[in-house]
Short mmCIF file of the C-alpha atoms (twelve columns), coordinates in Angstrom:
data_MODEL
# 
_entry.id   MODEL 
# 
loop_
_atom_site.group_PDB 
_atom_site.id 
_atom_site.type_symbol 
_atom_site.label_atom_id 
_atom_site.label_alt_id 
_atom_site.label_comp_id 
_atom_site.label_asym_id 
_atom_site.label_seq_id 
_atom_site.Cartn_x 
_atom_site.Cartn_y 
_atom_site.Cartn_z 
_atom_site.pdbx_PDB_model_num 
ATOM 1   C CA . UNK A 1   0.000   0.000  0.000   1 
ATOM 2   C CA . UNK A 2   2.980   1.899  0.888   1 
ATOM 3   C CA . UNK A 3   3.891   4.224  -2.428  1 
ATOM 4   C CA . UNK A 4   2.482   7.520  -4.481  1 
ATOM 5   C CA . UNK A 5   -0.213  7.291  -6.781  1 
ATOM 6   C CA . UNK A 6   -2.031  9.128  -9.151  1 
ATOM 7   C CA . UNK A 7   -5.821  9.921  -10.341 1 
ATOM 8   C CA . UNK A 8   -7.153  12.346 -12.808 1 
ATOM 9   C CA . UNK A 9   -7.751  13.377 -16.123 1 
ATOM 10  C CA . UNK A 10  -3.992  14.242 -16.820 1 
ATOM 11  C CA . UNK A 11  -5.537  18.367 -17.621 1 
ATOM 12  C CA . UNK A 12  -7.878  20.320 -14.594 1 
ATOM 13  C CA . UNK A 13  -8.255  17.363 -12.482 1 
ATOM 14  C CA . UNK A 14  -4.724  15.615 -11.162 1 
ATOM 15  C CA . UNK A 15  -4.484  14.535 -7.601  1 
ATOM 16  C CA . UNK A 16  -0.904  12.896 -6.432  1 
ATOM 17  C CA . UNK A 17  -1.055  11.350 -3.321  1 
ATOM 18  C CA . UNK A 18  1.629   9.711  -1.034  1 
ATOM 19  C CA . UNK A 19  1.147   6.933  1.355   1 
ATOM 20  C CA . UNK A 20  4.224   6.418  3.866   1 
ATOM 21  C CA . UNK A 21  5.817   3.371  6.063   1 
ATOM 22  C CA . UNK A 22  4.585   5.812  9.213   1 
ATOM 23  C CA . UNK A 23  0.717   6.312  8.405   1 
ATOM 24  C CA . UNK A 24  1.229   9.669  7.254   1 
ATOM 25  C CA . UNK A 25  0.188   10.842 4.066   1 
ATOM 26  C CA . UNK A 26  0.264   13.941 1.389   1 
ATOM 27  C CA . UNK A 27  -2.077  15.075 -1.286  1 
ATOM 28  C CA . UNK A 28  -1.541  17.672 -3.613  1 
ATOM 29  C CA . UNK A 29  -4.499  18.539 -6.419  1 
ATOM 30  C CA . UNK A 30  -3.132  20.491 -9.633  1 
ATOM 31  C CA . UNK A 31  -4.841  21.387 -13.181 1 
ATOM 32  C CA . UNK A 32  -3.776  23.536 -16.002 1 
ATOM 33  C CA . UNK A 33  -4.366  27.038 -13.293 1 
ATOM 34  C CA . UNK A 34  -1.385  25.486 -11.096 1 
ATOM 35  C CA . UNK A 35  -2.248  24.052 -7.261  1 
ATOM 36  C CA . UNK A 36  -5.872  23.931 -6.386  1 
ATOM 37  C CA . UNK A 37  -5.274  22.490 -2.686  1 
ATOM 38  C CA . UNK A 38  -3.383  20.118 -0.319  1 
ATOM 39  C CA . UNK A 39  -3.711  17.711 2.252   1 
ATOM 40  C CA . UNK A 40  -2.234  16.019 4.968   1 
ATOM 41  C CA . UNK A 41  -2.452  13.814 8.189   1 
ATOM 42  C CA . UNK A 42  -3.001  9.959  8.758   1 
ATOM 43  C CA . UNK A 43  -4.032  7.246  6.973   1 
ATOM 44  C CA . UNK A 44  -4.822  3.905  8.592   1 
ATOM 45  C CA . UNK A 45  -6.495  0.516  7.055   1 
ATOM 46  C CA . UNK A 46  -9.885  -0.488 7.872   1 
ATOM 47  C CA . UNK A 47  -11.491 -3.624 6.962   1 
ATOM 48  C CA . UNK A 48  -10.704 -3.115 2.901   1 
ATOM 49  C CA . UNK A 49  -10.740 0.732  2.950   1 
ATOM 50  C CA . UNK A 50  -8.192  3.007  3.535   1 
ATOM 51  C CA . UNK A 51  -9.584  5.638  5.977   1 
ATOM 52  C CA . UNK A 52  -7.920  9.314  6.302   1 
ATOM 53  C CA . UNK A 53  -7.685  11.980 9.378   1 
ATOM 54  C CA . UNK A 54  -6.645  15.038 7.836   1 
ATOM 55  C CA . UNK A 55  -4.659  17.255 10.046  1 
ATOM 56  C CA . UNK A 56  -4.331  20.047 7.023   1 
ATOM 57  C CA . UNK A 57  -6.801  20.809 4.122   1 
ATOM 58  C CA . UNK A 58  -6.556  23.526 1.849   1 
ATOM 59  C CA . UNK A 59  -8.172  24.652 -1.038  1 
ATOM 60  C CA . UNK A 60  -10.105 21.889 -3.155  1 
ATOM 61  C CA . UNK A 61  -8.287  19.254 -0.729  1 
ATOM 62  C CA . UNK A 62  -10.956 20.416 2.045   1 
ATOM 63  C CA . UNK A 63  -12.992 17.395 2.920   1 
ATOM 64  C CA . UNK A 64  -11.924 15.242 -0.511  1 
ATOM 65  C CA . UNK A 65  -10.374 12.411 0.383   1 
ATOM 66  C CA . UNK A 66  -12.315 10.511 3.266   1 
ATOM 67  C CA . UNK A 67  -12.268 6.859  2.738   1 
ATOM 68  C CA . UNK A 68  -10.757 4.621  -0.474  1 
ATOM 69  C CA . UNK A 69  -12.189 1.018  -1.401  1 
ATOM 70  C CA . UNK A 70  -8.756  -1.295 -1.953  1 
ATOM 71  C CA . UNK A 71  -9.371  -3.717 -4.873  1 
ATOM 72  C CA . UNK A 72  -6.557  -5.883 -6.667  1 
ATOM 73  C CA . UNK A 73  -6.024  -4.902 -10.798 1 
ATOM 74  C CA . UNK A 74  -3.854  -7.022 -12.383 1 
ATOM 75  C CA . UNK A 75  -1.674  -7.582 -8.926  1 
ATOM 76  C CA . UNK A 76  -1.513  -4.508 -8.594  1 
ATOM 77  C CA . UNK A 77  -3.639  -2.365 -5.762  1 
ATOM 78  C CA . UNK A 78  -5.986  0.891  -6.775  1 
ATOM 79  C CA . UNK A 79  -8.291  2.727  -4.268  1 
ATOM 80  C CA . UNK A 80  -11.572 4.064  -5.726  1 
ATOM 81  C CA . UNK A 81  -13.067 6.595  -3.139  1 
ATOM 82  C CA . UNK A 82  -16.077 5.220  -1.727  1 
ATOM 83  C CA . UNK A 83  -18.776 8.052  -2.497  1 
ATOM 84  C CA . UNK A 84  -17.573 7.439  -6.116  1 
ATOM 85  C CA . UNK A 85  -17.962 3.590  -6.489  1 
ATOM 86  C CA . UNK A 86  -21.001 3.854  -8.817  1 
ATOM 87  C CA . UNK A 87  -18.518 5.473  -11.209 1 
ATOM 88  C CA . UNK A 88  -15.899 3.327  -11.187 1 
ATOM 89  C CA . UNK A 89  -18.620 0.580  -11.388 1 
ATOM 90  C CA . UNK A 90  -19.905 1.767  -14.357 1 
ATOM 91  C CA . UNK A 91  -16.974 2.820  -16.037 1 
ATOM 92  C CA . UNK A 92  -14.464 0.413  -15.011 1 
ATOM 93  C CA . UNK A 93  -10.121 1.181  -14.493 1 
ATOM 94  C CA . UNK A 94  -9.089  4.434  -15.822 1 
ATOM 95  C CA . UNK A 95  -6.922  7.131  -14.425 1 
ATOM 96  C CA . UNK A 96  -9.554  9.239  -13.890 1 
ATOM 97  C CA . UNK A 97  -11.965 6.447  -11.470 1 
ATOM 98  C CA . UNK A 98  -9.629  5.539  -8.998  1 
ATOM 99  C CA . UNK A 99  -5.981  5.605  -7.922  1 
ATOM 100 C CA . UNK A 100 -3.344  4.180  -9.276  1 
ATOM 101 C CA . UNK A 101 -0.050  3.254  -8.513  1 
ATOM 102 C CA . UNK A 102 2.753   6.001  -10.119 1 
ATOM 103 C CA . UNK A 103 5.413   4.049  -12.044 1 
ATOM 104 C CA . UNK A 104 9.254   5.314  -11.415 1 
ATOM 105 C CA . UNK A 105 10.884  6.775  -14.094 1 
# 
């Protein structure tokens, strides 16, 4: 689970976020304007969900990221936020339904 990954629509909508070893985590939400909003705090697992406490929120961050569903692709792990299921459901993978797991260059 451990790692950075990435959703959006690669244009207005990009959110990078960072998982660490400690249970801390960072957000950061950019388009083509520059940074809409950041966040950061804990992250801890839950049954299958990863579950956030925010100890910062700015911007477009506020309130965004509450809870992610964990589901396996291809052995690989992605996190589709939980009040967005029925679009991940009806659309399937993409970058833009769920997060996904940032490949080092």
């Amino acid at each position: 689970m451990v790692g950075s990954y990435y959703q959006g629509d690669g244009l207005g909508y990009n959110i990078n976020l960072t998982l660490k070893v400690n249970g801390e985590y960072s957000a950061e939400c950019h388009g083509c304007l520059g940074k809409y909003g950041e966040a950061a705090g804990q992250w801890t697992l839950k049954d299958k969900q990863i579950a956030f406490q925010p100890s910062k929120e700015t911007g477009m961050m506020k309130g965004h990221l509450k809870t992610l569903d964990i589901l396996r692709f291809h052995k690989r792990w992605i996190f589709v936020p939980a009040d967005e299921r029925d679009f991940y459901d009806q659309r399937g993978i993409s970058r833009l339904s769920c997060f996904q797991i940032k490949e080092k260059r």
